[in-house]
C-alpha positions, 0 to 999 in steps of 0.5 A: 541141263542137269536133272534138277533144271530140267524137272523144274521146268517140266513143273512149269510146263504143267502148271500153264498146262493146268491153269489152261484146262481149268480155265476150260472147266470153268467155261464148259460150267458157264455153258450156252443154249443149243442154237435152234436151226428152225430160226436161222435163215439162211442156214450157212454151210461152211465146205471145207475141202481138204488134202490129198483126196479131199477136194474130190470126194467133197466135190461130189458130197457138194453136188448132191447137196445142192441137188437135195437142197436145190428148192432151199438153196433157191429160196435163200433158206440154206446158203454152202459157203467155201472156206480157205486157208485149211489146206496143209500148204497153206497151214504150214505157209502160216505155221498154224494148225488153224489159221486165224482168217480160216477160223473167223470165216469157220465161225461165220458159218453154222454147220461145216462139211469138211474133207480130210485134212492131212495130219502132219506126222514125224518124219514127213515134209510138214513142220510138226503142227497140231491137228488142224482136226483137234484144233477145229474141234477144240475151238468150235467147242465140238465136243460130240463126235457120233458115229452112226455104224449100221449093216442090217444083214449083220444085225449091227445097228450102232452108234457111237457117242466120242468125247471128241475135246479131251483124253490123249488128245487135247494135248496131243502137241503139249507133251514135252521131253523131261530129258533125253531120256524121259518122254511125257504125254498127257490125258485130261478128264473133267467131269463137265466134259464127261457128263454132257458127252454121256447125257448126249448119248443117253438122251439119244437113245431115251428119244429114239426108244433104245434101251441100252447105252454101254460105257468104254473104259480101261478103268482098272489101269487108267484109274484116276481119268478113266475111273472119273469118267465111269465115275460119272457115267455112272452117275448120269445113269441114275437120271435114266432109270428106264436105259439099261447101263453097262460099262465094258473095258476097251479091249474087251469091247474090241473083242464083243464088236467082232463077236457074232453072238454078242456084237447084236446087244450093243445100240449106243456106245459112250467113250473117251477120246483115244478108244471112240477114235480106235473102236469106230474105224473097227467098226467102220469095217464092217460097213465096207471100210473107213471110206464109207463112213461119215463122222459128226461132231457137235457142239452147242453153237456148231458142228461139223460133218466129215469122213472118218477117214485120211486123206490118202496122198499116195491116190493123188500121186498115183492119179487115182485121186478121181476114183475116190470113194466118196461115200463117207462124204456123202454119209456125212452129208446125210448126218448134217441134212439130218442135224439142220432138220431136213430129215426127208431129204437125209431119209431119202439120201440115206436109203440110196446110198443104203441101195447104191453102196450095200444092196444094189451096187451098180457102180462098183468102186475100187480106188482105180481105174478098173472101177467106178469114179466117184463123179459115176457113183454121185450121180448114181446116188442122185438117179437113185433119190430121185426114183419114185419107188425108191422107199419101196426099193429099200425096204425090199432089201430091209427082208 
């Protein structure tokens, strides 16, 4: 193929790519009210397993559940509803990253938990499929990924609001070789998809009494997406006179997150795709690692509630899959308690994992066999909830 062939074909490749993203544009104009979980009954919590790790450390996160919501689940108001077909031998059995069957049972449920699912990766075993996560996240329209960091004794208590349906990644399996020579990619930035991520994190932190919300970009290299989402922070700001706003370049963020003196100012943080992605696994560190960190990503009709982390292959193969930290999942749960409106159940989850993960730490976990499993650590955090002191507990370690 000569180079005149070979750029009138990228041509037309950019052009159905287009037409598909303004056909998005459109539908995200077009919108739909949020669902109202008070009127839904029963309230059908989809559980997805996973790979590799997965299905242990969502094994434990489902016991706990059950046992916090044991009086709902009882009653009929909340039923956990597995889904098949997401494993990725059975992804790569269908040679989909989303499966149909997986997706019609997926949108038969409200909200989801789901364990890590395995992104196939260059050079591996896998056909080179889409992230099954990109592809969820795209067709159950979550476009918010919030995660929640906090560490009292560090002073950090952040949480960060990720356009989860755009940037590098919504086209992440689209990019294409011109030639041998010439690799393209793509990043998408629209102003609907912009403003509801940056309205979301400002009316987070207008109903919780925060008085900061900071924007993360690379503006100044990235001119022309990045400046149309600052763009539009900017604008969306003007509706919230009584929130300060600040914007911040992605490195030098990287670098406030590690600053003792400076890292305490930031609240709620509002980013694109790529940098929500890089900055939150950093700032999972200081929460004791990737492993304790759980993930929800929202949308108007689902969402969905997960670990942040992989699915770690090499802990199955190993044998050590059992001694999994499950405290991601477990986060994840409390954030999903949280969104269907069991708050004391989600107050009451968190402030154990709180005293059983950062204060207490009876049963310490390692990943091997010289620690904990993550069944001992489940039924820790369940003796610890069902303590009758266990607010007094926790706020003994809040001094």
């Amino acid at each position: 193929m000569n180079q005149i062939e070979a750029i009138e074909k990228a041509k037309d490749h950019f052009a159905k790519l287009l037409e598909a993203q303004l056909l998005r544009v459109d539908q995200m104009k077009a919108g739909e009210d949020w669902v109202d979980y008070s009127k839904l009954e029963p309230i059908i919590i989809g559980v997805v397993g996973g790979d590799g790790i997965g299905p242990y450390i969502t094994k434990e996160a489902v016991r706990v559940l059950e046992y916090v919501l044991a009086e709902e689940i009882t009653r009929g108001k909340v039923k956990l509803q597995d889904i098949p077909g997401l494993t990725i031998e059975e992804r790569a059995a269908a040679m989909k990253a989303l499966p149909e069957e997986a997706l019609l049972a997926l949108k038969k449920c409200h909200v989801i938990l789901k364990g890590p699912l395995t992104t196939p990766k260059k050079g591996d075993k896998w056909p080179n499929l889409e992230s099954a996560n990109v592809s969820m996240r795209r067709e159950l329209d979550l476009f918010a990924n919030v995660r929640p960091v906090k560490v009292p004794e560090k002073g950090i208590d952040w949480i960060f609001y990720r356009e989860n349906t755009e940037g590098e990644y919504v086209l992440g399996s689209k990019g294409f070789l011109v030639t041998d020579d010439l690799a393209v990619d793509f990043k998408i930035i629209t102003t609907p998809g912009a403003e509801r991520i940056v309205r979301l994190a400002f009316e987070y932190a207008k109903k919780n009494g925060i008085k900061r919300v900071s924007a993360v970009t690379k503006a100044n290299v990235i001119k022309t997406t990045d400046g149309k989402f600052l763009e539009t922070a900017r604008r969306v700001a003007r509706d919230y006179p009584d929130i300060q706003f600040d914007d911040w370049f992605v490195d030098i963020m990287a670098a406030k997150l590690v600053d003792e003196k400076r890292r305490k100012d930031f609240k709620v943080i509002v980013l694109p795709n790529l940098y929500g992605d890089i900055l939150t696994d950093e700032a999972a560190e200081f929460q004791g690692g990737v492993g304790t960190a759980g993930s929800a990503n929202i949308g108007k009709r689902y969402a969905m509630f997960e670990a942040i982390h992989g699915s770690a292959p090499r802990m199955v193969d190993e044998g050590r899959a059992a001694y999994a930290d499950p405290a991601s999942m477990l986060r994840a749960s409390v954030m999903l308690l949280r969104h269907i409106g069991f708050v004391e159940a989600a107050n009451r989850m968190e402030m154990a994992l709180d005293i059983c993960g950062q204060f207490e730490k009876k049963v310490v976990l390692t990943g091997r066999s010289g620690g904990a499993t993550g069944t001992q650590f489940a039924d820790y955090v369940m003796e610890t909830i069902k303590s009758p002191n266990l607010e007094s507990r926790w706020k003994s370690y809040q001094r």
